[in-house]
C-alpha positions in Angstrom: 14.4 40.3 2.4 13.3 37.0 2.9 14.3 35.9 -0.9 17.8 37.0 -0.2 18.1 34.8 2.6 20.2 31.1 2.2 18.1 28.4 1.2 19.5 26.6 4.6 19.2 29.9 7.1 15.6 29.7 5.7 15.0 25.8 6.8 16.2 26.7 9.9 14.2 29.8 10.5 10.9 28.1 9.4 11.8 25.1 11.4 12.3 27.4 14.8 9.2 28.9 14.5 7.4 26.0 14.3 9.6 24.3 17.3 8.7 28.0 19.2 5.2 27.2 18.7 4.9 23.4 19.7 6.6 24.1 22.8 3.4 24.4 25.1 2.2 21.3 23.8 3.7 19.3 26.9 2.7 21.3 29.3 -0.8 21.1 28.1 -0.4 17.5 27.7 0.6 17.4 31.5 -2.1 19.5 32.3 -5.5 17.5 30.6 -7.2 14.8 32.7 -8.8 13.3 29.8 -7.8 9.6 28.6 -5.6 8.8 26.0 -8.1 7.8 23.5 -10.4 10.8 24.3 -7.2 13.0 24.2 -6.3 11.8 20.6 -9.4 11.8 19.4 -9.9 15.6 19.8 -6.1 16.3 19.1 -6.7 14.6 15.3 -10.1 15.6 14.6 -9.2 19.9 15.3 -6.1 19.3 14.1 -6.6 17.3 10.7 -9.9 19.6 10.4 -7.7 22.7 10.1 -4.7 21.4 8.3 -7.4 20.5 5.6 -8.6 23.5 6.0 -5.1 25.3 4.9 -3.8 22.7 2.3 -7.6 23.0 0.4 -6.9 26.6 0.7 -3.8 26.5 -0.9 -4.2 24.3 -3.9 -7.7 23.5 -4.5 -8.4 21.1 -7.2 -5.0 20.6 -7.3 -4.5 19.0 -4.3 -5.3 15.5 -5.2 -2.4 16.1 -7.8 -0.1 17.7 -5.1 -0.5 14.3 -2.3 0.7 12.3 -5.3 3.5 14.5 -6.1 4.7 13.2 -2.5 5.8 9.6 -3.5 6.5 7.4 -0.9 6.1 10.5 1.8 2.4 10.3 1.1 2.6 6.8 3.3 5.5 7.0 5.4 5.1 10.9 6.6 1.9 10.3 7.8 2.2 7.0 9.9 5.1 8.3 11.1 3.2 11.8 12.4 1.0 9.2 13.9 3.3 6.9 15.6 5.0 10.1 17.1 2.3 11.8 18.4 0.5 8.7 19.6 4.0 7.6 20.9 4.6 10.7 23.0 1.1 11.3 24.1 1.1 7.3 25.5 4.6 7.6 26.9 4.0 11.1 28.9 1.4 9.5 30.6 3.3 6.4 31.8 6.6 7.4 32.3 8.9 10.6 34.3 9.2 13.5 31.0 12.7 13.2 31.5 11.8 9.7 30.0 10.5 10.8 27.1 12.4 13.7 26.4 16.1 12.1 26.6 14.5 9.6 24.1 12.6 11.9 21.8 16.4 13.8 21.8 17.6 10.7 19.5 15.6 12.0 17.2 18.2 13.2 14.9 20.9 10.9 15.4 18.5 8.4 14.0 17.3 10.3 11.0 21.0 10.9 10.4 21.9 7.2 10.0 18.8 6.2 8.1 19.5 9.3 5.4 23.1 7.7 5.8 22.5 4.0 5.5 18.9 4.2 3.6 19.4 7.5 1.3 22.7 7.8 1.3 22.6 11.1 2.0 25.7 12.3 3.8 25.8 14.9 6.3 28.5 17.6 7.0 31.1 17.2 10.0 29.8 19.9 11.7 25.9 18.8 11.2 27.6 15.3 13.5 29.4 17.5 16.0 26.4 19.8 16.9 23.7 17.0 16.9 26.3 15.0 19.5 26.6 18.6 21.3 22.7 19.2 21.3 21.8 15.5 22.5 24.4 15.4 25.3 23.2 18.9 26.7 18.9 17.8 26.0 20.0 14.8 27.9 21.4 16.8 31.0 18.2 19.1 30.9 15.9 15.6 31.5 18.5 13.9 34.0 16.9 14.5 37.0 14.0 12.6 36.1 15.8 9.7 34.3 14.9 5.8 35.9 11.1 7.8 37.5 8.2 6.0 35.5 7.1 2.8 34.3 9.2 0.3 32.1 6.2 0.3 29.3 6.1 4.0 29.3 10.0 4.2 28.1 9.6 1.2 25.7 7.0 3.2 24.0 8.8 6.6 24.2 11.5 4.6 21.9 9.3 5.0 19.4 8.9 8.9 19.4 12.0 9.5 17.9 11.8 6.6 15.7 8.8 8.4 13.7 10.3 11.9 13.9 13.4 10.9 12.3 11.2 8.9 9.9 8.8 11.5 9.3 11.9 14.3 8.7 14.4 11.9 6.3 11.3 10.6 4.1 10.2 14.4 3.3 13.7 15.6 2.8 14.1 13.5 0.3 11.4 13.8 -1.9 13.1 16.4 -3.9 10.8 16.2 -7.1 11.3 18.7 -9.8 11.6 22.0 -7.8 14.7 22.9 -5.9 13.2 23.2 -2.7 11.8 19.3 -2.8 8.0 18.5 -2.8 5.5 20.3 -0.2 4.6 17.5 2.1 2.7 19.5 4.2 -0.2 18.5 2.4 0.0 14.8 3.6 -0.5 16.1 7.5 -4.3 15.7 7.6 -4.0 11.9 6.5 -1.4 11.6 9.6 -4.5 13.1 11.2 -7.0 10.6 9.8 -4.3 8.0 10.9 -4.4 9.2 14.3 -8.3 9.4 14.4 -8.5 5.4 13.8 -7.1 3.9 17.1 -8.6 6.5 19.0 -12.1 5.8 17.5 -11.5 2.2 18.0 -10.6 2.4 21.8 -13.5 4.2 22.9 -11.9 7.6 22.2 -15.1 9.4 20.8 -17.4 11.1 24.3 -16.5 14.7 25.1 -13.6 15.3 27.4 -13.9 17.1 30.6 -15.0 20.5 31.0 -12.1 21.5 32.4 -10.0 20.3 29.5 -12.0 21.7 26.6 -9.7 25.4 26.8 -6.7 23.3 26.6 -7.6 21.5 23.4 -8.7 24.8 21.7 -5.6 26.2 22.3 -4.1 23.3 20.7 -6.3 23.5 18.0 -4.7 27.0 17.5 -1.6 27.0 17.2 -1.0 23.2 17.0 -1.5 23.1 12.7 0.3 26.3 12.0 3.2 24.5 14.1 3.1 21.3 12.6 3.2 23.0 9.0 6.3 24.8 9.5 8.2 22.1 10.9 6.9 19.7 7.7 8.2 22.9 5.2 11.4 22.6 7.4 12.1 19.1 5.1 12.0 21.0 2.0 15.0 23.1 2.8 17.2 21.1 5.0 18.0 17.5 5.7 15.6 15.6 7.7 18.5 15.4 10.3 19.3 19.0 10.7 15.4 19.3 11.0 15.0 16.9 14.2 18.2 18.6 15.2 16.6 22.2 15.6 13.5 20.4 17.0 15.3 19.9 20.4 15.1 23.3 20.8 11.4 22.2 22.3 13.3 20.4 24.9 14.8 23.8 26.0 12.0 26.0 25.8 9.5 23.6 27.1 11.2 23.4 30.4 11.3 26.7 30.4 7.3 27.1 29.8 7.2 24.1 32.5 9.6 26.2 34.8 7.1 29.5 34.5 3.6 27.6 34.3 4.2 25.7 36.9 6.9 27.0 38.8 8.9 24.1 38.6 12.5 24.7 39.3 14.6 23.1 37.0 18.1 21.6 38.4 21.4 23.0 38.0 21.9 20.6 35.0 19.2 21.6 32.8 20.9 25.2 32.6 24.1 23.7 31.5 22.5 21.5 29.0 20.6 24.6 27.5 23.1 26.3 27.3 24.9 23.6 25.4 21.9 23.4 22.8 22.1 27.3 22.4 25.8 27.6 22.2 26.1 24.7 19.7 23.4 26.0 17.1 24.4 29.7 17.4 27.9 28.9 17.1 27.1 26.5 13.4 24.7 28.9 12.4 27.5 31.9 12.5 30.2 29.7 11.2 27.5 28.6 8.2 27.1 32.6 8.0 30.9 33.5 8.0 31.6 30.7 5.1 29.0 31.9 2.8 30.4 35.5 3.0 34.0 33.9 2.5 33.4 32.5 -0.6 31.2 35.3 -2.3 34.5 37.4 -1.1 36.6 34.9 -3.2 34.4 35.1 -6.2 32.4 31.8 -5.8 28.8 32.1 -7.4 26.1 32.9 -5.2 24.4 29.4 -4.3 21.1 31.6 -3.5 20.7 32.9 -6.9 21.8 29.5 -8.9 18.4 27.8 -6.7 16.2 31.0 -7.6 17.0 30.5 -11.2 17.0 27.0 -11.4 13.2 27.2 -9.8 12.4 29.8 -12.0 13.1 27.7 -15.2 11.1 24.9 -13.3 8.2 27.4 -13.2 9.0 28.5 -16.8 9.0 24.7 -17.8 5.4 24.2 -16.5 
C-alpha cells in the first residue's frame, strides 16, 4: 500500500506525522521552570543520545560512510537544527508565543526564495499560493498576542525560521545517487552535539528541577522519532513544501494549548486554522485529481519510473 503511494503524497504524510508529534513540544516548553541552559542541555543530550541510538541501528559500520554521503548537509543541517531549536527555546522565553509563532510561520517563504535564488530550484504556482494562504491564516491564529514581549525575544525568534528553512532547502537538495535524495537523518545527533556546546558552556550542566524531569522524559520520547520524520520529509519534497506542512504545529499546538491549559483561543485563530486546513486539503486533492488525469490520458506512471529508477541504483551497487 504504502509503495503505491506518490513519491510527494508520501513526503507529506511522513512530514505530518512528525509535525503531529512535535506539537506538544511548546506546551511543554511553557510548562518547565528550568533555565535555558539547563533546558538545552537535557533537550540535546536525550535527544542526540537516542537519535544515535536509531541511526547506529540502522547502518552500523556504515554510518561514517552514510554522514559523508550528506555533502554540504552534514554542516549546514545540523547548525541550522541548532540555531532553530536554540532560537525558539530563547525566544519563547522572552517574548508573547504569538511572537514566535507568526515568525517561525516565515519559515517556508524563506526556504522558498533561498531554493529559488540559491538552488534554483523553482516551485509550482500552487506550492506559492498555499504557502501565502497557510502564512496569512498561522498569522491570524498568533494575532492576539502580536506586540506582548520583549524586543530581544522577537529579534531572536527571526532566527527560527531562518534555520528551519535552512535546515529543509539544504537536505532537499542533496539528491545523491538515489531518487529519493540522501538520508540526512543521520546528521541530527551532530545538530545535537551542536546544541550540547553552548549549553555546557553557559552553566547548563546541574539537574533540572524535580518537577521538570517528567516533562523532559516525555520529550525524550517522542521528540527523536519526531525530528526524524520531519528530516525524511527533505528526501521527498522540497525543503519549502516541508516548512510548509510544518505550520500545521501552529494549528494543533494551540489546540493542545487550548485543552492543556484551557486557554481559549480568539475568534481569529479559528479562521486562520481553518485557512491552513482548507489550503492543504484543497492542493493535496487537486495534486490527487491531476495524477489520476493524466494516467487516464495515458501518461506513464511517475511512481513506477522512481521505483525503477531506484531499483537499477540498487542493482548498480
Amino acid at each position: 500500500m504504502w509503495k503505491r503511494l506518490p513519491f510527494r503524497l508520501r513526503g507529506y504524510l511522513i512530514t505530518m506525522t512528525g509535525v503531529l508529534l512535535l506539537s506538544p513540544d511548546a506546551l511543554l516548553i511553557k510548562d518547565t521552570q528550568a533555565g535555558v541552559a539547563t533546558f538545552m542541555f537535557w533537550r540535546g543530550l536525550l535527544l542526540g543520545s537516542v537519535l544515535l541510538l536509531i541511526a547506529t541501528l540502522r547502518y552500523r559500520s556504515r554510518l561514517p560512510g552514510a554522514i559523508r554521503a550528506c555533502g554540504a548537509a552534514a554542516w549546514w543541517c545540523p547548525l541550522a537544527f541548532a540555531g532553530s531549536a536554540w532560537a525558539f527555546v530563547g525566544a519563547a522565553r522572552l517574548t508573547a508565543a504569538g511572537n514566535v509563532l507568526v515568525m517561525m510561520n516565515l519559515a517556508p517563504l524563506v526556504a522558498g526564495l533561498i531554493g529559488m535564488v540559491v538552488f534554483g530550484q523553482r516551485l509550482r504556482r500552487q506550492t506559492w499560493v498555499v504557502i501565502a494562504v497557510c502564512v496569512t491564516g498561522a498569522c491570524l491564529m498568533a494575532a492576539g498576542e502580536i506586540g506582548q514581549g520583549s524586543p530581544l525575544g522577537l529579534a531572536i525568534a527571526l532566527f527560527v525560521p531562518i534555520s528551519i528553512a535552512v535546515n529543509t532547502t539544504v537536505a532537499s537538495v542533496q539528491r545523491g545517487d538515489r531518487q529519493r535524495g540522501v538520508d540526512t537523518t543521520v546528521v541530527l545527533p551532530l545538530g545535537c552535539l551542536a546544541m550540547l556546546v553552548p549549553a555546557v558552556l553557559l552553566g547548563g550542566v546541574q539537574l533540572p528541577p524535580p518537577e521538570d524531569v517528567s516533562r523532559l522524559a516525555l520529550l525524550a520520547l517522542f521528540l527523536p522519532a519526531a525530528y526524524f520524520l520531519i528530516q525524511t520529509g527533505p528526501r521527498y519534497l522540497p525543503g519549502a513544501e516541508v516548512s510548509l506542512v510544518m505550520l500545521l504545529e501552529t494549528l494543533v499546538g494551540a489546540l493542545l494549548v487550548w485543552w492543556w491549559l484551557d486557554e481559549v483561543p480568539p475568534p481569529l485563530a479559528f479562521v486562520g486554522g481553518g485557512m491552513i486546513v482548507a489550503a492543504m486539503l484543497t492542493s493535496g486533492l487537486r495534486d490527487l485529481h491531476r495524477q489520476r488525469r493524466k494516467a487516464a490520458a495515458g501518461a506513464p506512471d511517475e511512481r513506477l519510473l522512481q521505483e525503477e529508477a531506484m531499483r537499477e541504483a540498487e542493482n548498480a551497487d
